[in-house]
C-alpha positions in Angstrom: 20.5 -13.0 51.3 22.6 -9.8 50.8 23.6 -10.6 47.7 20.9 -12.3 46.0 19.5 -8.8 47.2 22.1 -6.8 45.2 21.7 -9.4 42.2 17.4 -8.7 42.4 18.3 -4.7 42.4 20.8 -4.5 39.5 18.6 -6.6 37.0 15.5 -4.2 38.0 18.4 -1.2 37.3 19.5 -1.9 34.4 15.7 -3.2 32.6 14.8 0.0 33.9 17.8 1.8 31.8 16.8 -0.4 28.9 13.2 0.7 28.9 14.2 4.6 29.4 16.3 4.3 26.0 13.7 3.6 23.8 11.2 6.4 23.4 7.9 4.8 23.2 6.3 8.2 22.0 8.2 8.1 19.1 7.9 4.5 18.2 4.0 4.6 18.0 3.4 8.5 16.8 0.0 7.7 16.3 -2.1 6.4 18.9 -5.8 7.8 17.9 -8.3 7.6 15.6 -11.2 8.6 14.7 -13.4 6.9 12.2 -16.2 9.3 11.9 -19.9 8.2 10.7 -19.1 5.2 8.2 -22.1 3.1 6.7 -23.3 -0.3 8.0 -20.6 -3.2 6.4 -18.5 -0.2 5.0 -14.3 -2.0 5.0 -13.1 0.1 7.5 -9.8 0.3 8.4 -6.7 1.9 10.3 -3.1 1.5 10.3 -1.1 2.1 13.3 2.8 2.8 12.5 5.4 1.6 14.7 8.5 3.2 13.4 11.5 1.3 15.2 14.2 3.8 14.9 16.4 2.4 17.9 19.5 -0.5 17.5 17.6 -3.1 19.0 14.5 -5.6 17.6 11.2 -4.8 18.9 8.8 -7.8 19.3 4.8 -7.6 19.6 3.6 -10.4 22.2 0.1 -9.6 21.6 -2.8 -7.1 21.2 -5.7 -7.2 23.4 -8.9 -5.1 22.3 -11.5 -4.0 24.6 -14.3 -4.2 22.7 -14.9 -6.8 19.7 -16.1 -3.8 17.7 -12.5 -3.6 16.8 -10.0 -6.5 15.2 -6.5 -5.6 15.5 -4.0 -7.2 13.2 -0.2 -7.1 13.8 1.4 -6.9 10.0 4.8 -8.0 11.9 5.6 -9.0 15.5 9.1 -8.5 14.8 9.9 -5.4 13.8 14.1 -4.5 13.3 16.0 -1.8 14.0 15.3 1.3 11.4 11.9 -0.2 10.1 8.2 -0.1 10.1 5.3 -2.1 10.4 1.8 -1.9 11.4 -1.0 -2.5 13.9 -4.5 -2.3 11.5 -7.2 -1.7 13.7 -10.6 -3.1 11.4 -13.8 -1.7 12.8 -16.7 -4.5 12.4 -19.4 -1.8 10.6 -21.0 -5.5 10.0 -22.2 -6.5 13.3 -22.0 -3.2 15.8 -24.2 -0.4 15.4 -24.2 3.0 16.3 -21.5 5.0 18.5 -18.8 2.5 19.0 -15.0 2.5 20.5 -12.1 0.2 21.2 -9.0 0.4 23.4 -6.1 -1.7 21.8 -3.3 -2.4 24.3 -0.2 -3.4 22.5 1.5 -5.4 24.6 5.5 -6.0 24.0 7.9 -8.4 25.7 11.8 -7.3 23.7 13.7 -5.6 24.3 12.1 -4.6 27.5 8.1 -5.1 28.9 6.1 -2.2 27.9 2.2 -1.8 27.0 1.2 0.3 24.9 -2.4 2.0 24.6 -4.2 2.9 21.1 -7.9 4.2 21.0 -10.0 4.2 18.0 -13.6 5.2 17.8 -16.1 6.0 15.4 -20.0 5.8 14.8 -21.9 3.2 12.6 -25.1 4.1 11.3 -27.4 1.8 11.0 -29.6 3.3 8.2 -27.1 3.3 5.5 -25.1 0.4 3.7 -22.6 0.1 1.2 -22.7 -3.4 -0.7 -19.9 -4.1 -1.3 -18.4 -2.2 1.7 -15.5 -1.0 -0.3 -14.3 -0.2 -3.9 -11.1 -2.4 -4.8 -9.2 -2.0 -8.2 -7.0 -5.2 -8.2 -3.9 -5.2 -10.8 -5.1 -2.8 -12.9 -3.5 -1.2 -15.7 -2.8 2.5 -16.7 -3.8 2.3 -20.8 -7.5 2.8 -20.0 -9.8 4.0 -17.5 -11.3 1.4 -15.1 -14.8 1.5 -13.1 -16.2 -0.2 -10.2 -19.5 0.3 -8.8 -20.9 0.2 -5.6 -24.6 0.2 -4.2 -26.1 2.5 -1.5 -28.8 1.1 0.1 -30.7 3.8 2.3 -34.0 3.0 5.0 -35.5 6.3 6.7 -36.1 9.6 5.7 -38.4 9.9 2.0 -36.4 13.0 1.5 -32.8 11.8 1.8 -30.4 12.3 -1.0 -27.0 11.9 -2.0 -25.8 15.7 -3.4 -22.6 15.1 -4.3 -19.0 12.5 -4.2 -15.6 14.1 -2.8 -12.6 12.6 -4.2 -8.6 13.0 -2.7 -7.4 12.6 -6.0 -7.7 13.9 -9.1 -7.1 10.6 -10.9 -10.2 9.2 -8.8 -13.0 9.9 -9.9 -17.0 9.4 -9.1 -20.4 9.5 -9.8 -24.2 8.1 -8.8 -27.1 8.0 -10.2 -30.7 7.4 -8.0 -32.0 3.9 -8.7 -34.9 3.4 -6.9 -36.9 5.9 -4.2 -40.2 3.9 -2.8 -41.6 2.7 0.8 -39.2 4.5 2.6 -36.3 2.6 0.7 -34.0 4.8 -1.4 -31.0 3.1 -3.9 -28.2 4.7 -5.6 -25.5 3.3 -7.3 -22.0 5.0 -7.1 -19.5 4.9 -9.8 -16.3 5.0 -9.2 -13.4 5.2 -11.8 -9.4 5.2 -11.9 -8.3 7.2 -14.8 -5.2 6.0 -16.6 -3.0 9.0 -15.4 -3.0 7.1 -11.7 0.2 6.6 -10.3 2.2 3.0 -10.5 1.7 1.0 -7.4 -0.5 0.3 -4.1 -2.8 3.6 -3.0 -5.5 3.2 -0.2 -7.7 6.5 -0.1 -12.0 7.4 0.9 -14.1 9.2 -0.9 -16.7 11.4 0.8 -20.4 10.6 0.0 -22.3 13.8 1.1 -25.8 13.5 1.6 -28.4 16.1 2.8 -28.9 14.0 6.4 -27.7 17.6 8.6 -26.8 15.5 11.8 -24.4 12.7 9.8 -23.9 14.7 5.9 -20.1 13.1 5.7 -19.9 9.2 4.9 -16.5 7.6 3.8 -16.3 4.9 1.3 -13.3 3.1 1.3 -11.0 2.7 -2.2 -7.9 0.8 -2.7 -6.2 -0.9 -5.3 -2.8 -1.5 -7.3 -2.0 -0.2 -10.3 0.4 -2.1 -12.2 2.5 -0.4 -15.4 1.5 -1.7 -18.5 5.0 -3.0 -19.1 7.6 -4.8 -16.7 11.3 -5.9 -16.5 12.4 -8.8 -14.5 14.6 -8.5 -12.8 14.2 -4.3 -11.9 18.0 -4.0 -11.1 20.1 -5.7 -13.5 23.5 -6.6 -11.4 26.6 -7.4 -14.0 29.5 -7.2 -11.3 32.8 -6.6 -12.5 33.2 -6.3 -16.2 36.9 -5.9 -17.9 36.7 -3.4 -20.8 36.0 -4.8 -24.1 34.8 -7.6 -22.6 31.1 -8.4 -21.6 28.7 -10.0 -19.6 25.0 -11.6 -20.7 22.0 -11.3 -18.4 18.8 -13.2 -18.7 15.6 -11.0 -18.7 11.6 -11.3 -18.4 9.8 -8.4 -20.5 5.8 -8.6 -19.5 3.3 -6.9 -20.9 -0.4 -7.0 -20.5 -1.3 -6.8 -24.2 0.4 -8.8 -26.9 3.6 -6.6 -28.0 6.6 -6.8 -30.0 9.9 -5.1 -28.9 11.6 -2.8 -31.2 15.3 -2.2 -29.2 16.9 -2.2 -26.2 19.8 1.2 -25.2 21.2 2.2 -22.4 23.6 4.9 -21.7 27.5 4.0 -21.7 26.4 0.2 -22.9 26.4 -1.4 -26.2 23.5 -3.8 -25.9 23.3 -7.0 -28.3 20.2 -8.8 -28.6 18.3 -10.7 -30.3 14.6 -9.6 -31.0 11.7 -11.7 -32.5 9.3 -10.1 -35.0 6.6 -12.3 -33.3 3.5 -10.2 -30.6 3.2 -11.8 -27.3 2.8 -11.3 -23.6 5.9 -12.7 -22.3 9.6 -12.0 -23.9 12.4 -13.9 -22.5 15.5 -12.0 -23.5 19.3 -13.1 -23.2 20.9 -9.8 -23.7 24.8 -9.0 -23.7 26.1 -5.7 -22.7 29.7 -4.2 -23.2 31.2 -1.0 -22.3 31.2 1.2 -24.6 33.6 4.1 -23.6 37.3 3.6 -21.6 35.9 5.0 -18.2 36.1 2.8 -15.2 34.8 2.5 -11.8 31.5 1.8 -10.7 28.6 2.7 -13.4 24.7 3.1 -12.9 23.2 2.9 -16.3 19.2 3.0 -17.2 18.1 0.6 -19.3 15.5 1.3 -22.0 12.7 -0.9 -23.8 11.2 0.5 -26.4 8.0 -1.4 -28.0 6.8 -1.3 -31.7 3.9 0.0 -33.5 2.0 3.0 -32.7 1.3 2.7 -28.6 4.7 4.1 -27.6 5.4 2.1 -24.9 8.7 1.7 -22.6 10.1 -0.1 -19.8 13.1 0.4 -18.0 15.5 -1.0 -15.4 18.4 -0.3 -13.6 22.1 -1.5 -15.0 24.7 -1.8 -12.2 28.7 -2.9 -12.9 31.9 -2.6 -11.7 34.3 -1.5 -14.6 38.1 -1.9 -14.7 41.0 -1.8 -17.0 42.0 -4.5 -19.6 
């Protein structure tokens, strides 16, 4: 008995010491928010980090939600030493109305047993709806300026109006025109358009439709999207391991474009680059360059690689060369 005891008291001891060494404050830094007044079926979302800067995995067992006005999704239940992930908490604008919040209790069984509490709330008015509930720019590119439009359907005061669109960005832009006004129904429609000086890659931001309602003026509408360059190498890091000089080593690579184009050269610093080029203007070019040193300097080398295209649209891609270089 006295040592079954002793066996019971150092396993409570030393989880306890495991659980002290992780600093669960730090882990989830943010652990409330607030969703303000957002329209009825407006995509509303939140993203919880959990920042696992500790030497041992972290594992989600589950996340329970207090109220089904809130969805939480674990991006990763796993989560590895020095990495993030996410807990998005999606408010259902499409079934709940009106003042609305959610506990999620995050509940995690490795290292050690801990649960952890997040609180979101917001208000869903019931008067107002986007349709759809969110702007979304999928794979666009960055040669032209892209719109998408969204409707705003209002029911309830004849004098409400929208005055004017706030945008975080100034590569986002919008703007609405009045549709219909009429039986206590008023329409808009709301522009919105990514200009082509948007930066390369995912972006999730809201604009703020202000309207002249003095108890709820502030409405978010939702906007996400990736913009893709109009030109890509495949593979983005080009890996030629050791290389003797004067000798060299060939590499196969993937040039995409999203118009028809025809390559003009390929150059990168410290490299010759032989190729060969086709005169022909397509999507796709599969490429089989060779690259040798061109100077008597050794060691490792981290060289850019440059596409140019032809014709007037001065286009360019480039990737990253990587080699080990040594002596004859």
């Amino acid at each position: 008995m006295v040592r079954t005891a002793l066996v019971t008291l150092f396993i409570s001891i030393a989880a306890t010491c495991h659980a002290q060494s992780i600093n669960w404050k730090e882990v989830f830094p943010v652990r409330k928010h607030d969703f303000g007044t957002v329209a009825v079926a407006a995509k509303t979302e939140f993203s919880f980090p959990i920042q696992n800067e500790s030497n041992r995995p972290i594992h989600i067992r589950t996340v329970r939600a207090s109220c089904g006005c809130t969805t939480p999704i674990i991006e990763s239940k796993t989560i590895q030493p020095n990495q993030t992930s996410y807990i998005r908490a999606r408010f259902n604008t499409d079934t709940f109305k009106g003042k609305r919040g959610a506990n999620l209790t995050v509940v995690i069984d490795r290292p050690v047993y801990t649960e952890v509490r997040l609180r979101v709330d917001g208000y869903i008015r019931s008067d107002m709806v986007f349709h759809p509930g969110s702007v979304e720019f999928e794979n666009v590119s960055t040669s032209e300026p892209t719109t998408q439009t969204v409707k705003v359907l209002y029911a309830g005061r004849k004098n409400w109006q929208i005055v004017k669109i706030e945008s975080p960005q100034s590569w986002l832009g919008a703007s609405f025109k009045e549709l219909s006004r009429g039986r206590g129904r008023i329409n808009y429609e709301v522009s919105v358009t990514l200009n082509n000086d948007a930066p390369i890659g995912f972006f999730q931001d809201e604009l703020v439709v202000h309207t002249n309602d003095s108890e709820m003026p502030r409405v978010p509408l939702r906007v996400s999207g990736e913009v893709s360059a109009p030109l890509k190498i495949s593979p983005g890091v080009i890996a030629l391991g050791s290389i003797k000089q004067g000798s060299s080593a060939t590499k196969k690579l993937v040039v995409l474009g999203q118009t028809p184009f025809v390559i003009e050269s390929l150059t990168a610093e410290g490299w010759k680059v032989q190729v060969s080029l086709g005169s022909e203007a397509k999507k796709t070019h599969i490429l089989q360059p060779s690259f040798t040193p061109d100077d008597n300097e050794t060691g490792s080398r981290k060289s850019e690689l440059v596409i140019q295209v032809a014709g007037d649209n001065a286009m360019s891609a480039t990737a990253l060369i990587t080699a080990e270089i040594s002596d004859k």
